[in-house]
N, C-alpha and C positions, 0 to 999 in steps of 0.2 A: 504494500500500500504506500502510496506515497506521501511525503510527509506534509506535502502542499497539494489546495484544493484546486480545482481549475481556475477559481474566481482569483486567489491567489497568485497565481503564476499567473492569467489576461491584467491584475492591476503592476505587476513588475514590469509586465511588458509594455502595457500604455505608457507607463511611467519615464521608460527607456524610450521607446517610441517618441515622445512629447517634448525631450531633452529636459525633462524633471529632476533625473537621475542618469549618473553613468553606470555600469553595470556593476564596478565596485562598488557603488555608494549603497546601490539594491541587495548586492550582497550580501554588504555589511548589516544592514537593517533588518533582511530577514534570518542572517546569520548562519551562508551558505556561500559556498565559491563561488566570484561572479563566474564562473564558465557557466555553470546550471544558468543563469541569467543568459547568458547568450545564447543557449541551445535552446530557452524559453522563444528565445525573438526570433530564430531563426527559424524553429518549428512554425512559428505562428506566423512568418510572412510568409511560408513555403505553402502549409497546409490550412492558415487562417484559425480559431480557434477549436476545432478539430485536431489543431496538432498539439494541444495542449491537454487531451484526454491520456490518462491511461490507460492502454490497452494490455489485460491479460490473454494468456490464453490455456486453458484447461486442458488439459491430454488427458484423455481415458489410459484406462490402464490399458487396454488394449494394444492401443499407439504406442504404448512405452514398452510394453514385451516386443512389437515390433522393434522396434528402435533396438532393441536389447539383442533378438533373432538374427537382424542385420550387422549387430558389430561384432557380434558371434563366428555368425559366417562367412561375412567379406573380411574381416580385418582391418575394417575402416577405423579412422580417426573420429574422436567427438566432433571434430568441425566438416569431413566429410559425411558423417551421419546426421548432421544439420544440416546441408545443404541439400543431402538427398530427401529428407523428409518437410523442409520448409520450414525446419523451426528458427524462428529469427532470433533465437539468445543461443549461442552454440554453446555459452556457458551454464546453460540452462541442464546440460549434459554433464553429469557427473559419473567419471569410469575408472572403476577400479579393479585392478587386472590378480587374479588369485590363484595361485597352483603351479604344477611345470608346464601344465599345457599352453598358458597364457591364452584362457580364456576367458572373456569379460566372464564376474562372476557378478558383478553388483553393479548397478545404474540409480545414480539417485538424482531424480528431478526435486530440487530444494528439499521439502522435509519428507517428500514420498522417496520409497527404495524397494526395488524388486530384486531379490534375488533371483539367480538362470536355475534350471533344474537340472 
């Protein structure tokens, strides 16, 4: 969850936007890196404020024993395993290799984790 609301990040960005504020000064006030401020204004002249939503995205367990099947059996990388399944945090993939066969044993998407069988 993020720690600022939409309404939050469109008033930094008007703010910047308006020459109110420079991104340090936004920074400082809300008590976060100006870079978050500039990735605020650059989402939101790119995408308008739509670019300022949070977007998750839920994988059934399904998709994640996929995801697990496939690095299983290709040998793929966590970043070539997000690339082939379209997940856009390739960090999102966590792989931890167990045994002598060197085969994924455990995949954990943040607090979920499935063990292979």
């Amino acid at each position: 969850m993020s720690k600022f609301s939409e309404e939050d990040k469109l008033l930094a960005v008007h703010s910047y936007l308006e020459g109110q504020e420079s991104y340090r000064s936004i920074g400082k006030r809300m008590g976060i890196d100006h870079k978050s401020v500039v990735k605020w204004v650059a989402l939101y002249q790119a995408q308008g404020e739509e670019g300022l939503v949070e977007k998750y995205t839920k994988y059934s367990i399904e998709f994640k024993m996929d995801v697990l099947n496939y690095l299983n059996d290709t040998g793929a990388s966590h970043l070539e395993a997000a690339a082939y399944f379209h997940i856009l945090s390739p960090s999102a993939i966590r792989v931890k290799v167990v045994g002598a066969n060197e085969k994924v044993s455990l995949v954990s998407w943040g607090s979920w984790k499935c063990c292979a069988e």
